[in-house]
N, C-alpha and C positions, 0 to 999 in steps of 0.2 A: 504494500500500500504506500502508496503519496502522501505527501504532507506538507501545506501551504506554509512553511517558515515566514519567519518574522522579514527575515529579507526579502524574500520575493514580494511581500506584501509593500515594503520599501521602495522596491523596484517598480511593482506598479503604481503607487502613488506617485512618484519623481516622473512617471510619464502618462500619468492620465491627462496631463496640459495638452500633450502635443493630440490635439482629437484627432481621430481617424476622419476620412472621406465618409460621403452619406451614403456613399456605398455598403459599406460595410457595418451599419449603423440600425438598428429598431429604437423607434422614437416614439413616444408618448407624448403630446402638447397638448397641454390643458384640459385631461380627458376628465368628464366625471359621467356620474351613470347615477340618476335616481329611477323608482320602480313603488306604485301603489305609495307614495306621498313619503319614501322613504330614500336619503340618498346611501347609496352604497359606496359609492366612491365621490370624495370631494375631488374639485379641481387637481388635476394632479398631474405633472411633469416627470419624465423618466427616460433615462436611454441605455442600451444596452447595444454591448459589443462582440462582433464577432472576433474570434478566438481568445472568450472566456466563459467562465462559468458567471452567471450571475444569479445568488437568491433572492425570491422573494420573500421574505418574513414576517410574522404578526400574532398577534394572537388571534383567537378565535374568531371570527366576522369584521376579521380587519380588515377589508376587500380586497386579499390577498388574488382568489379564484377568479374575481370579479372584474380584477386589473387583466387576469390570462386572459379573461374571454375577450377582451376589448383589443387585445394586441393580436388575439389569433384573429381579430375579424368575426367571430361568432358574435358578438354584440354591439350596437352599435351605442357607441356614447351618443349620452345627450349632447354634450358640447363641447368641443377640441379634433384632433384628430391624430391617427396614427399614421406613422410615415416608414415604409420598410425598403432601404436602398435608396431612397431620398425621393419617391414616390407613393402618393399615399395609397395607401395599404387598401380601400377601395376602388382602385384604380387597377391593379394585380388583376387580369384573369384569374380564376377561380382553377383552372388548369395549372397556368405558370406558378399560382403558389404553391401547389399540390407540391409542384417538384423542387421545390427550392426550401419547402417550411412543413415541418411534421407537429403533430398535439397529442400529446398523451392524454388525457384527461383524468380524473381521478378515479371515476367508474366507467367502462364501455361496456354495455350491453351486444351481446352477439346472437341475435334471434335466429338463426341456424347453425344447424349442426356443423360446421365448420372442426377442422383437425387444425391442429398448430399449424402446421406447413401451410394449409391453404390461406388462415389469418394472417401471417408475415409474406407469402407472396401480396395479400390483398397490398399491401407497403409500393409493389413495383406498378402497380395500376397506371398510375398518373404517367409512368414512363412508354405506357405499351406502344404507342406510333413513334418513339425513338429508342428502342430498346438499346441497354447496354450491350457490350462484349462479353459480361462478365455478368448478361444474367442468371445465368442458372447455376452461378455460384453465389449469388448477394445473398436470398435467401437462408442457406446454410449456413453462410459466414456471421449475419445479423444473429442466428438463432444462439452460433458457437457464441458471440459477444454477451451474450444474456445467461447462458448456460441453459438453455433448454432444446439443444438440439435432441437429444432422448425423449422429448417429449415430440416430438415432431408429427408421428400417424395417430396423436391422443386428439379424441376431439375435447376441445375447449372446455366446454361447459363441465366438461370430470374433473377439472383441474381446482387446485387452491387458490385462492386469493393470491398468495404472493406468486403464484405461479401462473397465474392468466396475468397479472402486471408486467411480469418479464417479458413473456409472448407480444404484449402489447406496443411496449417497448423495442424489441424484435423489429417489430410491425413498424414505427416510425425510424429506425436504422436504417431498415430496408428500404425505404422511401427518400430519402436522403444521402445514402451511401455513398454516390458516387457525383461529383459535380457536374453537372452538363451544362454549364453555361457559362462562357467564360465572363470575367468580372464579375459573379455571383456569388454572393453569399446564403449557404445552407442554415437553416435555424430548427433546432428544436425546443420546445415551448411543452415541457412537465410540469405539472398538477399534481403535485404531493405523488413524487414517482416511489417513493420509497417508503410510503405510510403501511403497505402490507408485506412488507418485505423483511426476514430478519433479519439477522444483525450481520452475518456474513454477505449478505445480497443485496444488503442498504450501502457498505463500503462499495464492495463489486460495480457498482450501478452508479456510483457517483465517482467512484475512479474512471470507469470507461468515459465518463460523460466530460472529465477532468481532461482524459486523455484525446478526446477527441476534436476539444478544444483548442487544448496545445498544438498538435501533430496536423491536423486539417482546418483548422481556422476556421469551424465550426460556431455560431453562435447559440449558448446554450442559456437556457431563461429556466428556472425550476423554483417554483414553489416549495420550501419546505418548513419544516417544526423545529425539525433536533439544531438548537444553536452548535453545538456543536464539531457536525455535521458541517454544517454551513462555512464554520470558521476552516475546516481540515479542507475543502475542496471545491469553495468556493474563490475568485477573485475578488468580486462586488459583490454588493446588495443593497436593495431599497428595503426601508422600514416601513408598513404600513400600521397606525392605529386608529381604531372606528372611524373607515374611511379615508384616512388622510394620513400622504406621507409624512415620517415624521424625519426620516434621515436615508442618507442614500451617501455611498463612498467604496473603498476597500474596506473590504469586510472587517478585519482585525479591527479597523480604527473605528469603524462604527460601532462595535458591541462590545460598547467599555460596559464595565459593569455600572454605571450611572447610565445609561441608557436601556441596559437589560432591567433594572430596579424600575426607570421609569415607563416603561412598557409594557415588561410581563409582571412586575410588579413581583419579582425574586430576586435574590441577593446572590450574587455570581462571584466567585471566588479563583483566581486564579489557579492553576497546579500544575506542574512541572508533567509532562510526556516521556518517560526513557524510553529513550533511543529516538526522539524525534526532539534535537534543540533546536529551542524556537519557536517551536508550534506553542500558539494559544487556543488551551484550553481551561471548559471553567467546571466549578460544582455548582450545583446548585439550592437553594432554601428557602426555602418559603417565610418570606418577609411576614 
């Protein structure tokens, strides 16, 4: 396993000035989202960068979901808008983003009887009028990244929670795998990927996702809980509370423990990682 030291955190702060191209950029301006007299997300600003991990963070109904759906284009803000590649994101063919941008979500329903292999091909869809070289290996290879190729002739629906997550994930690999366009940046967009997963397949899944950002320049956006987490394999993160963001940075620098205290309302304590110097990590206690 990987681990975001203190330096590298350093390293990305010293060059978060120099912004990238809006190419390679998913942009949030001034989105909010009210619903039956209720706003779910205040006004709110955000950007994310391909080849990094960015989390999103909060406590419960802190329009953590509410923000994915608005950047994937499932939702339409009330007011602002989102921009992906320096064109707004309803402007995207509903094709062309198929193949450039994957959604995990937090629950997929799969109302047929579908076998693993056939739900992680559903992933190469969007490419079938330009098919890769290397399709009828993506499949197998997305499944090896997940660890469920053994599950591959099981249909779906027999599987476990943290085991139809994988598959699903599988499924958005496979959709992205391979860049077909030049000047394009790929993006995956996770919805709490690692809420039914244990403890070996919650690292597993955030390292690939670590790795795939480094290695491919992948832009990766992921909802998650475990701070943690968050601090070992993420770059960035935006903080959301009821609604509105409250902080957004390199991750170590944002989740001092005076911010963890004033948002989840626990008292965060620093503690040393053997065999990982440098990595911050915290305990936690309920204030």
């Amino acid at each position: 396993m990987n681990a975001r030291s203190m330096a590298d955190f350093s390293k990305l702060a010293a060059t978060a000035s120099s912004q990238p191209s809006a190419a390679s950029r998913l942009e949030a301006f001034d989105v909010s989202v009210a619903m039956a007299h209720r706003t779910l997300l205040h006004t709110t600003s955000a950007h994310f960068m391909a080849g990094q991990v960015t989390a999103i963070l909060g406590p419960n109904g802190a329009g953590k979901s509410t923000l994915v759906s608005v950047l994937t284009g499932q939702r339409k803000p009330g007011e602002g808008r989102v921009d992906m590649g320096g064109q707004a994101l309803h402007d995207h063919l509903p094709g062309e983003l198929a193949r450039v941008r994957a959604f995990v979500a937090q629950e997929t329903q799969v109302a047929f009887d579908f076998t693993v292999r056939e739900v992680v091909d559903l992933g190469r869809y969007p490419h079938r009028k330009q098919a890769s070289t290397q399709e009828a290996a993506i499949a197998l290879s997305a499944m090896q990244g997940t660890k469920v190729e053994h599950l591959a002739e099981r249909a779906l629906n027999t599987l476990s929670g943290g085991e139809k997550a994988r598959v699903h994930l599988a499924r958005a690999l496979a959709q992205v795998w391979e860049n077909m366009r030049e000047n394009s940046t790929r993006w995956l967009l996770l919805d709490e990927p690692t809420a039914a997963l244990d403890l070996q397949h919650q690292h597993r899944v955030l390292q690939l996702m670590q790795d795939w950002a480094s290695t491919q320049g992948i832009g990766v956006v992921a909802v998650l809980h475990d701070l943690n987490l968050a601090l070992r394999y993420s770059d960035r993160c935006v903080v959301l509370q009821q609604g509105k963001m409250v902080a957004s940075g390199v991750t170590a620098e944002v989740l001092s423990p005076e911010c963890i205290a004033r948002v989840w309302g626990v008292a965060a304590h620093p503690v040393r990682t053997p065999g990982f110097p440098g990595l911050l990590q915290y305990v936690f206690e309920a204030s």
